[in-house]
C-alpha positions in Angstrom: -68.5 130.2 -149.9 -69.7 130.2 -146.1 -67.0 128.9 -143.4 -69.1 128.9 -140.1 -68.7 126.8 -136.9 -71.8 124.7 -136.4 -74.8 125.9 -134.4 -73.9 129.2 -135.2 -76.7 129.4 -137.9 -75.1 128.7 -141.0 -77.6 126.5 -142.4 -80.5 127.8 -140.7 -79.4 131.2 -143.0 -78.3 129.7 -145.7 -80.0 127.0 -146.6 -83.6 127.5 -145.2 -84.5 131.5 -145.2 -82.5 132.3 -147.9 -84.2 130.0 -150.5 -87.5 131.1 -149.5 -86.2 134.5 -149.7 -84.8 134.5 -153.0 -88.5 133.0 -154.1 -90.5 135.8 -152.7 -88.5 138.1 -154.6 -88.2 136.7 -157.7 -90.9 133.7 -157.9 -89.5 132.7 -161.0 -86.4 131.5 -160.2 -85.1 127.9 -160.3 -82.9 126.7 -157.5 -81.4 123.5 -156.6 -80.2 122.4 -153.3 -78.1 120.1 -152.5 -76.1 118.1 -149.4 -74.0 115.1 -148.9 -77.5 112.9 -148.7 -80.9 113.2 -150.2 -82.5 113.3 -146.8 -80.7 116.2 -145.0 -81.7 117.9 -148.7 -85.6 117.1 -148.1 -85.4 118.5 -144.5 -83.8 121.8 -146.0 -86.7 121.9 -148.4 -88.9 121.3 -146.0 -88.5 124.0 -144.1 -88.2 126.2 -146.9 -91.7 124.9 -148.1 -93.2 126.1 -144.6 -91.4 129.4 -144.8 -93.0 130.0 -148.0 -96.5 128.4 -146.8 -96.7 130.3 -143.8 -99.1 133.3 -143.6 -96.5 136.0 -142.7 -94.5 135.1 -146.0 -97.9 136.1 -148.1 -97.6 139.6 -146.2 -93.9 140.3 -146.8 -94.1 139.0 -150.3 -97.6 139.3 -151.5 -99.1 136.7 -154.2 -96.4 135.0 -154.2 -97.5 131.3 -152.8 -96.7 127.5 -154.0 -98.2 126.2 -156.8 -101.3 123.9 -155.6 -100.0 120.8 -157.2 -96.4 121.0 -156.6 -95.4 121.2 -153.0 -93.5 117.9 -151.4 -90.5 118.5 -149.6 -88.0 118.0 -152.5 -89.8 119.2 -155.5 -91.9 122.6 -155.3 -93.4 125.0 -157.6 -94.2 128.6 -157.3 -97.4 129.7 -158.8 -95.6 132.1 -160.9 -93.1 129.6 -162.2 -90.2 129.4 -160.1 -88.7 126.1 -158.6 -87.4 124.5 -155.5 -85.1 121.0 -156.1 -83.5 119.0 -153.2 -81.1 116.5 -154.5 -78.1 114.4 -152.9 -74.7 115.3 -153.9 -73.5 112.8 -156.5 -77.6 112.0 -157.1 -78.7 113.2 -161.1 -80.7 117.0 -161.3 -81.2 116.8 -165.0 -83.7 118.1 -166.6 -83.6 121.3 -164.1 -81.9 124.6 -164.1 -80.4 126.9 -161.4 -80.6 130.5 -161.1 -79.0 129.6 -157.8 -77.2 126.2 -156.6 -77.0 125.6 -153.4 -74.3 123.3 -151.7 -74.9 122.9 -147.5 -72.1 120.4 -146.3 -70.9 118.1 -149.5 -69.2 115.7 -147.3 -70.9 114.4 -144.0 -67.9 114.1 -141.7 -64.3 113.5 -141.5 -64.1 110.4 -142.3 -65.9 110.8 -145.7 -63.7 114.4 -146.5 -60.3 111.7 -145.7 -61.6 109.5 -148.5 -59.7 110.6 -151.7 -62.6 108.2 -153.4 -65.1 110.1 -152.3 -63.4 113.8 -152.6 -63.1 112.9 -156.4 -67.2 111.9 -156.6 -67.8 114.6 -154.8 -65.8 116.7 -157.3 -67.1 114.7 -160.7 -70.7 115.6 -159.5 -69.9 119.3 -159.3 -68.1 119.7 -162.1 -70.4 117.0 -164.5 -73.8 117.8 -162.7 -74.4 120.6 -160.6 -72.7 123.1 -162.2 -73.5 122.0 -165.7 -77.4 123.0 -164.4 -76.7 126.6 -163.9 -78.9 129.2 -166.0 -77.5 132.1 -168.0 -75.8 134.8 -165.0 -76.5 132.0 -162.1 -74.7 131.5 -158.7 -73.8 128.9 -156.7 -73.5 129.5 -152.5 -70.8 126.5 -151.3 -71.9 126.2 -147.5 -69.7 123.3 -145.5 -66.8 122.4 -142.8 -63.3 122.7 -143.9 -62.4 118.7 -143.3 -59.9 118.5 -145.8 -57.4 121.0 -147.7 -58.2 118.9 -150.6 -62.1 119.1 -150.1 -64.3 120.7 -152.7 -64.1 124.3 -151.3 -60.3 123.7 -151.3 -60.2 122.5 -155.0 -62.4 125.4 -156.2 -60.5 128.4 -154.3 -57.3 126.8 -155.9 -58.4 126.7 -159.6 -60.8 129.5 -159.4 -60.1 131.3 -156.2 -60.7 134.8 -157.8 -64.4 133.9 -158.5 -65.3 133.0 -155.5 -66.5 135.6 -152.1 -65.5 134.1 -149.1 -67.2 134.7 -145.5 -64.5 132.6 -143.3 -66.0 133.3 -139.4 -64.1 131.4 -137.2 -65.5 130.5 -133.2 -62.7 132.5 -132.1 -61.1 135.3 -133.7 -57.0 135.6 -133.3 -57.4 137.7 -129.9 -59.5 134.5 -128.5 -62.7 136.4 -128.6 -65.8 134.7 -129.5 -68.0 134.8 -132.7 -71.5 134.7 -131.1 -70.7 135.0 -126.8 -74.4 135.0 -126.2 -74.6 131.9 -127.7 -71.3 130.2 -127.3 -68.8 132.2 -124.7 -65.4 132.0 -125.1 -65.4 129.9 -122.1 -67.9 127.5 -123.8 -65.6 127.1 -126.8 -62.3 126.5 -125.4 -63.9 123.8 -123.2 -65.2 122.0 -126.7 -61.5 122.6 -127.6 -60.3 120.1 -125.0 -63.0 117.6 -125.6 -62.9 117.1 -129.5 -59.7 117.6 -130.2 -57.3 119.9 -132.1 -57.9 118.4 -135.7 -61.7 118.6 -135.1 -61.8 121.7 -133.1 -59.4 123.2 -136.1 -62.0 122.1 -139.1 -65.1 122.6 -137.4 -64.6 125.6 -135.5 -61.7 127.5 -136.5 -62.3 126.7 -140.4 -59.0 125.9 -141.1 -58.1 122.0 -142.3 -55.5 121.1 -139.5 -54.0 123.5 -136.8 -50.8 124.4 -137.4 -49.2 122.6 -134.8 -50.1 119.3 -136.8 -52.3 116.2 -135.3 -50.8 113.4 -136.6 -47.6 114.1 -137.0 -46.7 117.1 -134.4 -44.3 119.4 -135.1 -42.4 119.1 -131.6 -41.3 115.5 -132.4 -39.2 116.0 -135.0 -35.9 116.9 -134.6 -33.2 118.5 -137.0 -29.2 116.4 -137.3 -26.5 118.9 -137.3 -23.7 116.1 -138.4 -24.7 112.9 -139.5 -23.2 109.6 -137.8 -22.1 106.3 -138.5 -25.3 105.0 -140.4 -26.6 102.8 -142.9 -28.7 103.7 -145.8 -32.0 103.1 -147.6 -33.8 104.5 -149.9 -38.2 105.1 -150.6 -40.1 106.0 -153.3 -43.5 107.4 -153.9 -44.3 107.2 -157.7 -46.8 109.3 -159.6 -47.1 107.7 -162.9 -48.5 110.6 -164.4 -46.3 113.4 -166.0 -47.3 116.8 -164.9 -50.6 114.9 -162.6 -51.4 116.7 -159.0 -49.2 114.1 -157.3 -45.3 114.2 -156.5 -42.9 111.5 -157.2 -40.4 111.8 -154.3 -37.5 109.9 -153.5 -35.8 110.1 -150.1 -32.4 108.5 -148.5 -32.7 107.2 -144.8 -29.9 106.6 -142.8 -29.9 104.0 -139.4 -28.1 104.3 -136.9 -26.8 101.5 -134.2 -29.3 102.8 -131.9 -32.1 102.3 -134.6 -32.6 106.3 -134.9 -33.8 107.4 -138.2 -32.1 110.3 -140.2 -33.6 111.6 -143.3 -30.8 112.6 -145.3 -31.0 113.5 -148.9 -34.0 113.2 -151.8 -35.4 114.6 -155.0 -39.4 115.6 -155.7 -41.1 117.1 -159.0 -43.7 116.5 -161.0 -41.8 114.9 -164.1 -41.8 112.2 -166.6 -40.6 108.5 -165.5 -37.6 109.1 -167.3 -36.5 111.9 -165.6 -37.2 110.9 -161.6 -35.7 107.2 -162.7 -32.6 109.3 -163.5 -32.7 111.1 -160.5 -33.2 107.6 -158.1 -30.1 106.3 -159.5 -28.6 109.3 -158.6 -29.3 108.6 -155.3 -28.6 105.4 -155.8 -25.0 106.2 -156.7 -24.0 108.5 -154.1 -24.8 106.5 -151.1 -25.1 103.0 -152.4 -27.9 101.9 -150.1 -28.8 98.7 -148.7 -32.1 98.1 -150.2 -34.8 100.7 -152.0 -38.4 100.0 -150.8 -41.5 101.1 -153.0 -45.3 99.9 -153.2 -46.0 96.5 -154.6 -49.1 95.8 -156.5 -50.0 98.2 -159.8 -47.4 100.6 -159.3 -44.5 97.9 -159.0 -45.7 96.3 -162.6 -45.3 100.3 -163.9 -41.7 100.8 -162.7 -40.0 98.2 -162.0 -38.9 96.9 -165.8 -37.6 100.6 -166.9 -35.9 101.0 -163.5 -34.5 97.6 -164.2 -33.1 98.5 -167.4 -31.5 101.8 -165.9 -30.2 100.5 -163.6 -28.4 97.9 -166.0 -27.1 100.5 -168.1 -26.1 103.1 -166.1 -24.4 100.3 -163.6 -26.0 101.9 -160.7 -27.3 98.7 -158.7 -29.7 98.3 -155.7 -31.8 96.0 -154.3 -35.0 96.9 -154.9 -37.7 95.7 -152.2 -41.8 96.5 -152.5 -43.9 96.7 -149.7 -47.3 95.3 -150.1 -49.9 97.8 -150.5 -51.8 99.3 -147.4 -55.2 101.2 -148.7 -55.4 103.1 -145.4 -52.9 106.0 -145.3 -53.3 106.5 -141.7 -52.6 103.1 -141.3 -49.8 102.8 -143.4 -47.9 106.0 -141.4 -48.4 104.4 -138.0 -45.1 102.9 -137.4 -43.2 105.9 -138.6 -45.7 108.1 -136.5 -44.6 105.9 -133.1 -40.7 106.6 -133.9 -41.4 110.4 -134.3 -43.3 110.5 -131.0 -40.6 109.0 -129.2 -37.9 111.5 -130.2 -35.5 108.6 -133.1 -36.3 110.6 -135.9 -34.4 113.1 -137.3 -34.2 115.9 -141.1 -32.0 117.5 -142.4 -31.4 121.5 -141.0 -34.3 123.8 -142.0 -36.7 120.7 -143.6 -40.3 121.6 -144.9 -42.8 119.6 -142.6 -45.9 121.4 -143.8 -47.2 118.1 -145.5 -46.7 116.2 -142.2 -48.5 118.7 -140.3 -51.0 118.4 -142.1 -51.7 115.2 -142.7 -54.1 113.3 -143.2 -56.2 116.3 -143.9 -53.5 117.6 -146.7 -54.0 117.7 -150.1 -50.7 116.3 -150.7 -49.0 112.9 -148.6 -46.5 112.3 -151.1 -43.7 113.1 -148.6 -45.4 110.9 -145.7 -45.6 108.0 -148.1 -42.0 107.9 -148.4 -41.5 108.2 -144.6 -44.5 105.4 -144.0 -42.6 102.6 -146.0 -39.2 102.9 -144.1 -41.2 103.3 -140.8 -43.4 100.1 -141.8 -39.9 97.9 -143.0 -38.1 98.7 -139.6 -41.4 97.9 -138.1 -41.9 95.0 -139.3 -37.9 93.8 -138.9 -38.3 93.7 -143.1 -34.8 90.7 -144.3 -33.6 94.0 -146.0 -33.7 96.2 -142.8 -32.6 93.5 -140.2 -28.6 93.3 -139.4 -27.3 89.8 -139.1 -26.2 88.9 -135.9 -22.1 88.5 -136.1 -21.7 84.2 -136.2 -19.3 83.2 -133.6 -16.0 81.1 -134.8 -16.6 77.7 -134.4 -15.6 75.4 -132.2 -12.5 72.8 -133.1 -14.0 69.4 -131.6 -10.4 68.6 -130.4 -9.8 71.6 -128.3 -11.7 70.0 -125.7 -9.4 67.4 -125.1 -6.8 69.9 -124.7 -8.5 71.4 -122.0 -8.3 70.8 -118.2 -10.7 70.8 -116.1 -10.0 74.9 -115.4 -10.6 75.4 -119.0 -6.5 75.9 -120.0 -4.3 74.5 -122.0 -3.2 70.6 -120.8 0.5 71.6 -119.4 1.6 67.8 -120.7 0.7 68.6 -124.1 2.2 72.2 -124.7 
């Protein structure tokens, strides 16, 4: 795997000379290339074509050329048998093996690594297609910007770190000193700090997912409760339906105060069976006795909400159980709960683990944020559940009036 900052000659090393260079060595090797679209692949091959074409290759590397009938961009031939491929990721490479896979930049930006959708095509391709190619003894070279902790370079060094060599060059090492100062000076790269942005200056140049400061959530805004006040309680869930699955079902107990300040108070996470986090909920449930539980609507409603029901019946631990409709957009759903942490009215408990907040939305887990997104969106959105009614005001006798003078006291002729 090669972490690099861009223009610093990653792919100009790794995916143009090297190919040609591993062909002029051994001409009969097969290689596949591959990046996140078939064109940026042909561009890569094309270069490597006129590398190979070019009259000081035939010194360095003599009679070794391209075959005479096989020489487009995306498809080449040695003459001694060897092979070239340039294929999109998630395109088919059937029918051809790898002595070497090459993978320069699976995803194409940000927004493509934040898509879980396409994270798990670009993960079905490698695991059903790319890798499925490789020869007897091959190797495949993962080239790309670390978007996403969940990205395919993430998901490999988790499973299969020990495998894996890993060149990780940041811009700027942990003294602040540049990778390449002739090129870009450290006065250069702290500049493109302050115009892209922490989260992209983080991924792009510094190779690391999200800074540790956090983006989205910052790690300044939230604040810890020492004693808990007067407050009022409600409960979120984030369900994984899937015993044992890479998500977390987590529960978590919110408290309001008068002021409208938000205290995270208690909760329960694991990777378990329904049974056992339904148990755990009514738990909750029964300890603090909250005004209302909020979950997702849609799919994962119709999953829960009958056994819940029946538990809840049984074990005599009641709650009123409100779903929020679902939100596709993660970002979009956290919004409202990302506006009360920036302005100081949220508080956890002593000592609580924010790392999945700091890292969102690049993280490979938002289980946690989930949970604090639906009671941010039900305050937001002054949800029947959330609201307070208003105390009604006693009213009025009709006859008092009459009783009245004009000073608004009691008729002295009728006391």
């Amino acid at each position: 795997m090669i972490f690099m900052p861009p223009r610093h000659g990653k792919s100009e090393l790794a995916s143009k000379r090297f190919p040609a260079w591993c062909l002029g060595r051994d001409p009969q090797r097969q290689i596949i290339a591959a990046s996140y679209n078939s064109d940026l692949a042909s561009d890569f091959g094309r270069h490597v074509r006129n590398i190979v074409a070019d009259r000081e290759f035939g010194e360095i590397f003599p009679g070794v050329t391209l075959a005479s009938d096989s020489q487009a961009a995306n498809r080449m031939n040695t003459n001694r048998g060897g092979s070239y491929v340039a294929a999109g990721v998630g395109t088919a490479v059937t029918g051809r093996g790898a002595h070497i896979a090459l993978i320069d930049d699976p995803f194409k930006d940000r927004e493509e690594a934040d898509s879980e959708r396409r994270r798990e095509v670009v993960w079905d391709w490698y695991r059903s297609t790319l890798f499925t190619r490789l020869m007897p003894g091959g190797r495949i070279v993962l080239i790309q910007t670390r978007w996403h902790e969940d990205d395919l370079a993430g998901r490999l060094l988790e499973q299969e770190g020990d495998q894996w060599e890993v060149l990780e060059l940041p811009a700027l090492d942990k003294d602040d000193k540049a990778l390449w100062p002739e090129w870009y000076d450290e006065e250069t790269l702290q500049r493109i700090k302050a115009t892209i942005g922490s989260r992209e200056w983080s991924a792009l140049y510094q190779q690391q997912p999200q800074p540790d400061e956090g983006t989205f959530f910052q790690r300044a805004w939230f604040k810890e409760w020492q004693e808990l006040p007067s407050l009022r309680y409600y409960g979120t869930s984030d369900y994984a339906v899937t015993d044992g699955a890479g998500d977390y079902t987590v529960h978590r107990v919110w408290g309001i105060d008068a002021s409208g300040d938000v205290y995270r108070v208690d909760g329960w996470r694991g990777q378990t069976s329904s049974d056992e986090w339904i148990e755990r909920k009514l738990d909750l449930i029964d300890k603090y006795k909250p005004f209302a539980w909020f979950g997702e609507g849609g799919v994962i409603q119709k999953a829960v909400e009958p056994m819940l029901k029946r538990r809840m019946r049984e074990r005599k631990a009641f709650c009123r159980l409100e779903w929020l409709p679902s939100v596709h957009d993660k970002p979009t759903r956290a919004r409202s709960f990302q506006a009360m942490a920036a302005s100081g009215r949220v508080y956890f408990e002593p000592g609580a683990d924010l790392s999945e907040y700091l890292v969102f939305p690049a993280g490979k887990h938002d289980d946690e944020v989930d949970t604090a997104s639906m009671i941010g969106r039900a305050i937001d959105t002054a949800h029947p559940a959330i609201v307070s009614a208003a105390p009604r005001k006693k009213a009025r006798d009709g006859w008092d009036s009459v009783f009245e003078d004009e000073g608004g006291g009691r008729n002295w002729k009728t006391l």
